[in-house]
N, CA, C and O atoms as a printed pandas DataFrame, in Angstrom:
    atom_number atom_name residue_name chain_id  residue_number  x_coord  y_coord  z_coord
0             1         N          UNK        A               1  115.451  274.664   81.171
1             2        CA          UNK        A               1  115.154  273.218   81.143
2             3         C          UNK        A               1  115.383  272.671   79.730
3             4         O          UNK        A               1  114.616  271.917   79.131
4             5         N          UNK        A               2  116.563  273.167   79.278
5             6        CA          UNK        A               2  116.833  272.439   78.056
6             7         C          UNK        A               2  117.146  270.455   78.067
7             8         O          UNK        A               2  117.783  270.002   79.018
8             9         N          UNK        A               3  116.703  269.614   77.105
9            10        CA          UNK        A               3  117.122  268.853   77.369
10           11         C          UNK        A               3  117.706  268.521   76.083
11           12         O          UNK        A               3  117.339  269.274   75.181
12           13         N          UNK        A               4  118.427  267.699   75.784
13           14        CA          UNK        A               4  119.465  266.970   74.511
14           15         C          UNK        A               4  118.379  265.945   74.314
15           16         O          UNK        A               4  117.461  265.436   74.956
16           17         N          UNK        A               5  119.042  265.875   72.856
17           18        CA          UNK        A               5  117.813  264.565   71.778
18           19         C          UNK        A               5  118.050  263.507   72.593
19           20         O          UNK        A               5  116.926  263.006   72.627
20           21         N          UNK        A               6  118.717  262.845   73.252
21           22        CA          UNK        A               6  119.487  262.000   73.468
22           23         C          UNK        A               6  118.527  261.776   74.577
23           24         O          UNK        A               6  117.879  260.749   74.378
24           25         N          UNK        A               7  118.195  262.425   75.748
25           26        CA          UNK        A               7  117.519  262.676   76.738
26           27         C          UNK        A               7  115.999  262.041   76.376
27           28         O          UNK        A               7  115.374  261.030   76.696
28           29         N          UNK        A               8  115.743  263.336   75.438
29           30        CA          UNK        A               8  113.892  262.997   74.987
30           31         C          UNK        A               8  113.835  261.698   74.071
31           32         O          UNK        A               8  112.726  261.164   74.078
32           33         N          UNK        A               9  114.906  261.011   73.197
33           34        CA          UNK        A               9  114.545  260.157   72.823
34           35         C          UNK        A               9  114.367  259.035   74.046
35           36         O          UNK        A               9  113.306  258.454   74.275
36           37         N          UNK        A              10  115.428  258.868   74.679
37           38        CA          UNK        A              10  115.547  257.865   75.594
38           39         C          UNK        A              10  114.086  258.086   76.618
39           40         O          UNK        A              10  113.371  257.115   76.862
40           41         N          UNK        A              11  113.859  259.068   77.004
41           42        CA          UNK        A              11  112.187  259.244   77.544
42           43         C          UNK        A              11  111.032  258.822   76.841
43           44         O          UNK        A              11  110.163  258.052   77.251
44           45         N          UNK        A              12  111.112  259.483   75.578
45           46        CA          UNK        A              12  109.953  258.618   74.507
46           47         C          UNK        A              12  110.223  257.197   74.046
47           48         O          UNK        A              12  109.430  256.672   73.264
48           49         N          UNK        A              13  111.572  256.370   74.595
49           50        CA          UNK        A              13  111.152  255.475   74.813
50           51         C          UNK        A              13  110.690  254.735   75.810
51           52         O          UNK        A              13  109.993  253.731   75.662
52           53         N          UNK        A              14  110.965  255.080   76.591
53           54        CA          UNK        A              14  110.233  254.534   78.437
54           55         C          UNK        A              14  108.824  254.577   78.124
55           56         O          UNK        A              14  108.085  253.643   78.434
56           57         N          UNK        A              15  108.247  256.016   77.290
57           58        CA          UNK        A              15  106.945  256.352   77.627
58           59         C          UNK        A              15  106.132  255.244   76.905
59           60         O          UNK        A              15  105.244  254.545   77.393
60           61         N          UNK        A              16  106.749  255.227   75.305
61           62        CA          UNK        A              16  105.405  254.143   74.284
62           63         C          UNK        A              16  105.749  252.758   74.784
63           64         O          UNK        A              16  104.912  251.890   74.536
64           65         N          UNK        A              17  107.132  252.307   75.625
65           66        CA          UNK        A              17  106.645  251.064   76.121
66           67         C          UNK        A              17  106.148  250.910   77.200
67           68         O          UNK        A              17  105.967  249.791   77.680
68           69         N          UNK        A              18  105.791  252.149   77.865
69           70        CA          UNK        A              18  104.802  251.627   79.303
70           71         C          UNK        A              18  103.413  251.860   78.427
71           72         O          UNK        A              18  102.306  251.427   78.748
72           73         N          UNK        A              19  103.647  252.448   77.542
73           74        CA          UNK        A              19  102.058  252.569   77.046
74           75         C          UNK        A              19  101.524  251.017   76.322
75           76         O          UNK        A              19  100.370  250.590   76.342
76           77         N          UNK        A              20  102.650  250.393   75.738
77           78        CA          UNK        A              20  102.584  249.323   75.188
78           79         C          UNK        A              20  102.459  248.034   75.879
79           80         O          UNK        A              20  102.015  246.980   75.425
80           81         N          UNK        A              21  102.966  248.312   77.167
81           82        CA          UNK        A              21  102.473  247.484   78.109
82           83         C          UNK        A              21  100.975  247.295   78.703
83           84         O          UNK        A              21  100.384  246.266   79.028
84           85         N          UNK        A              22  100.561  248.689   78.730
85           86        CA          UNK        A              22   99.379  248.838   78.994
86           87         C          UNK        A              22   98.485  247.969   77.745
87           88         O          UNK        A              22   98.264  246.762   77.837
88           89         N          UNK        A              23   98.195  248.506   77.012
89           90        CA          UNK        A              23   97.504  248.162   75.563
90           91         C          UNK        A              23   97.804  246.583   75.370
91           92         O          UNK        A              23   96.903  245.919   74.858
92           93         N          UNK        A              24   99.127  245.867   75.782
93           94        CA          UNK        A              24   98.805  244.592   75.974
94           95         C          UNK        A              24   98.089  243.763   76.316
95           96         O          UNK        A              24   97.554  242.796   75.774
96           97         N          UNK        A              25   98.098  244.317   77.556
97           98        CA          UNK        A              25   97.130  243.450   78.652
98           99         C          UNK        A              25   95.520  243.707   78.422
99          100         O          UNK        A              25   94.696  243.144   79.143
């Protein structure tokens, strides 16, 4: 289950803006 930077960056960004969505509201 290797994944490329490219992969985990693009995931860590999905993740802190659903988190940032959250923390908005």
């Amino acid at each position: 289950m290797a994944f490329t930077d490219h992969h985990k960056r693009c995931m860590l960004e999905i993740y802190f803006r659903n988190t940032e969505k959250i923390n908005g509201q």
